[in-house]
N, C-alpha and C positions, 0 to 999 in steps of 0.2 A: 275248552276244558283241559286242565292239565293232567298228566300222568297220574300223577298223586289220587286226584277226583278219579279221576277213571279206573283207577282200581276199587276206591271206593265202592264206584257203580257196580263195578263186578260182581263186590262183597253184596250187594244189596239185590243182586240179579235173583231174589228166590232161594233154594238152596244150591241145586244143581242144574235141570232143564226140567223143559215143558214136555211133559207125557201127552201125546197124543194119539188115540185108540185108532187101530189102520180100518179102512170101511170094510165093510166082510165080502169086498169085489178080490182083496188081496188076499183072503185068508189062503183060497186055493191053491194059491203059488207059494204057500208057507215055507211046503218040508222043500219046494225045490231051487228055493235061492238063499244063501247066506246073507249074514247079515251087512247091511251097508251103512256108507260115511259119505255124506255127498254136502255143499252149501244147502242148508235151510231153502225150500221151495215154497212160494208163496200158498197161502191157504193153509186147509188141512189137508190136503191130499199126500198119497208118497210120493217122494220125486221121482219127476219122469226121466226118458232119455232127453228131450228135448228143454229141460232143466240146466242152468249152470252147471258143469263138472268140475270150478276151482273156484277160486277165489279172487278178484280183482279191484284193490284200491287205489284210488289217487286223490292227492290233496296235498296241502301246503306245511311246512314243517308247525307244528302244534294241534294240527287237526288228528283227533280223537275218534276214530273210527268203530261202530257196533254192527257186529254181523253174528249170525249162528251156525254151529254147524250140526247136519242133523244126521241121528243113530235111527238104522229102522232095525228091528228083530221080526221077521215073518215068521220066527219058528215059535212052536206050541208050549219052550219053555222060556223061563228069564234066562238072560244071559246081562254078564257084566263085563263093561269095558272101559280101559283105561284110556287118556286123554292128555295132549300133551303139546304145548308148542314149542314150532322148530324153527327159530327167527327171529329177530329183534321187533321187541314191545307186544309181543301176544300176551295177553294176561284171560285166562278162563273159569268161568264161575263155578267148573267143578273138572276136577282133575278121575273123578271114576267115578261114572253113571252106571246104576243097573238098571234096566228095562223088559219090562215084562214081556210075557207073550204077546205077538202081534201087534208092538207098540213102537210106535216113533215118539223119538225121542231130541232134544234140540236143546243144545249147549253152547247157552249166551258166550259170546269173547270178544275182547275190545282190543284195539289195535292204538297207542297212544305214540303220537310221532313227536318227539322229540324236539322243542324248539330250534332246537342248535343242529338239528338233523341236517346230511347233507344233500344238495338235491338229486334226484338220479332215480334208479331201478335200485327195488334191492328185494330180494326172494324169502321165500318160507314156504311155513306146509301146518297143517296139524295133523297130528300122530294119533292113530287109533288103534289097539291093541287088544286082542283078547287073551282070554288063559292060554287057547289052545294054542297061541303064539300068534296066530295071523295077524297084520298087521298090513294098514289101509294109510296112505297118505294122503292128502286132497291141499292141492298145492296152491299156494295164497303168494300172488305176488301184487308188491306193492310200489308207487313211481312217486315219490317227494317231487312236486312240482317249485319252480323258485329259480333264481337266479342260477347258471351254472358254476361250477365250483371253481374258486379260481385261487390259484396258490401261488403269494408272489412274496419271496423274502428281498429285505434290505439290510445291508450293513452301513450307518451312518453314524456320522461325529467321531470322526478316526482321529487322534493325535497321540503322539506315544512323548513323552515328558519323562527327563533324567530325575534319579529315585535314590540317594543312597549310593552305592558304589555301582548301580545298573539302573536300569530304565522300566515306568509303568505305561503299558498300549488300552487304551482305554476307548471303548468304540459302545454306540447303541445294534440292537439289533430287534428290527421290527416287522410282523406279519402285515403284509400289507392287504390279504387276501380275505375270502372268508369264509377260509377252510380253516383248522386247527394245523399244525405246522411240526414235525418234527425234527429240529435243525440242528447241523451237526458245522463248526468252523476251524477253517485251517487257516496259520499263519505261516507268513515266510518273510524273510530280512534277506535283501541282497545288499553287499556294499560292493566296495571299488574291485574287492579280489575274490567277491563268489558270495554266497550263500552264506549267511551268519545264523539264522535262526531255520527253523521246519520242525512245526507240531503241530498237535489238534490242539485245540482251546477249551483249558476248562472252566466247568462253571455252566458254561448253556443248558437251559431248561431244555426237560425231556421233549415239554409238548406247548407252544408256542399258540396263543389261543386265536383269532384273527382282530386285527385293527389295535394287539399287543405290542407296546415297546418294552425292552428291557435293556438296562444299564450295565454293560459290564466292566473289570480289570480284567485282564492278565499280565503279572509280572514276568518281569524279564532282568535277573538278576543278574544274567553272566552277556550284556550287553555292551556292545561294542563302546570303547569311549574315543578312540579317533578316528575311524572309518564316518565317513559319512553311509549313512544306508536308507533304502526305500523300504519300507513295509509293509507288504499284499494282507489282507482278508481275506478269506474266502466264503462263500455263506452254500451250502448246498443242503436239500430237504426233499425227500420221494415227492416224486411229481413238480417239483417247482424246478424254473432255471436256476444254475448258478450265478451267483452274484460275486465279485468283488469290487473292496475300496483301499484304497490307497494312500499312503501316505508317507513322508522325509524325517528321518532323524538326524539330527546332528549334533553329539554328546556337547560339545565344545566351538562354541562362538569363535575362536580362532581358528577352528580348524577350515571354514570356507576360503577366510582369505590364503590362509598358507595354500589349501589346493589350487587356487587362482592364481597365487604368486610362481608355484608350481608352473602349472600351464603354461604361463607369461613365459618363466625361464627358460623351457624347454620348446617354446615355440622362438622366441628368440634365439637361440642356439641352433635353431632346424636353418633359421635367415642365414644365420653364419654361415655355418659350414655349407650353405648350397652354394655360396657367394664365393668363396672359397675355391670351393669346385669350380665354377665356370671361371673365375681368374684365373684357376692353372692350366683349364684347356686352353682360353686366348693365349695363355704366354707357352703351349706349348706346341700353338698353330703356327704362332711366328716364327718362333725357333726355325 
């Protein structure tokens, strides 16, 4: 049953709850106990001590949960109270019951979990409140059973390509997990003499949904054109590792060989001059 029906049911629960008259074994104990908020106890009886005192569900993300919770009044007049839940997906067929003297009372509510829910423990209560302010919790905790959550971002299909008078970095970014994903990305360009680029990356969705890919740019207008440079990713989201990817830019096709030709030069030049040096120590051994 989905969310949607389940509130329906709600609507259809009656108007508000089931009035049930207390047997005249309670009546005695009227003026000397206030009024209670306990889970629904089988039958018609009051609930006992040996009764539930919370509430407890378990089930798989889309299971649709009905449970009641039941109002007793032992005293000799009505009394009205308010109802309210404190938690995700409590929906109740009536938000303020009034209940007469010596009467229990039991207020249908459905519990609808979320397909996309994630698995784990997650808490709540319902709230019960009278005029005179008192105010009763009876606390509902709930366990999504299902595969454990698992959060794993990727940064894939990195190349960064000359644009105009600078450069576009162009990269996917994909939840691999199936959790929903809040992802946040930094870039960085080192070249030959330090550091050319350091920002965060805009554009990235706020909320990254699981088994989602997304395509993005980020330009880089004021991009080195003879430096050769590396280019970092970084991919980082609460609860997941960080990730990065990586990848080479090089504005200018010529510029590899001249750093090659570079190298060459200056490692040719290191031969010399060692060669050099050791021919003046021989000729200054002989001497």
């Amino acid at each position: 049953m989905t969310p949607r029906r389940a509130a329906r049911l709600v609507a259809a629960t009656s108007i508000a709850a089931t009035l049930i008259a207390l047997p005249a074994t309670s009546i005695a104990f009227a003026e000397a106990k206030p009024w209670t908020a306990t889970p629904a106890p089988a039958g018609k009886s009051t609930p006992r001590p040996d009764d539930r005192s919370s509430f407890y569900l378990e089930g798989e993300p889309g299971t649709v949960f009905e449970d009641k919770l039941s109002l007793v009044n032992p005293g000799d007049t009505a009394r009205s109270l308010d109802v309210r839940g404190d938690g995700p997906w409590i929906a109740l067929a009536a938000r303020s019951v009034r209940i007469p003297a010596r009467t229990r009372a039991d207020v249908p509510f459905t519990v609808a979990v979320p397909s996309a829910a994630e698995p784990g423990d997650h808490s709540g209560a319902l709230v019960v409140v009278s005029g005179e302010g008192r105010q009763v919790r009876v606390r509902l905790g709930l366990r999504v059973t299902g595969a454990p959550a698992l959060r794993a971002l990727a940064v894939e299909h990195v190349r960064v390509s000359r644009e105009g008078g600078g450069a576009v970095i162009r990269y996917a970014l994909v939840n691999r997990g199936n959790t929903a994903l809040s992802p946040r990305l930094a870039i960085r360009a080192d070249g030959l003499f330090g550091t050319v680029l350091r920002r965060t990356a805009a554009g990235v969705p706020a909320e990254l949904a699981p088994g989602r890919s997304v395509r993005l740019t980020e330009r880089w207008p004021d991009a080195p054109r003879l430096d050769s440079v590396r280019v970092h990713l970084t991919a980082t989201a609460p609860g997941a590792a960080r990730v990065t990817a990586s990848t080479s830019y090089t504005p200018l096709v010529w510029v590899i060989p001249a750093l090659g030709g570079f190298a060459l030069g200056l490692a040719a030049a290191t031969v010399l001059l060692v060669r050099r040096f050791r021919r003046a120590r021989r000729t200054g051994a002989a001497a």
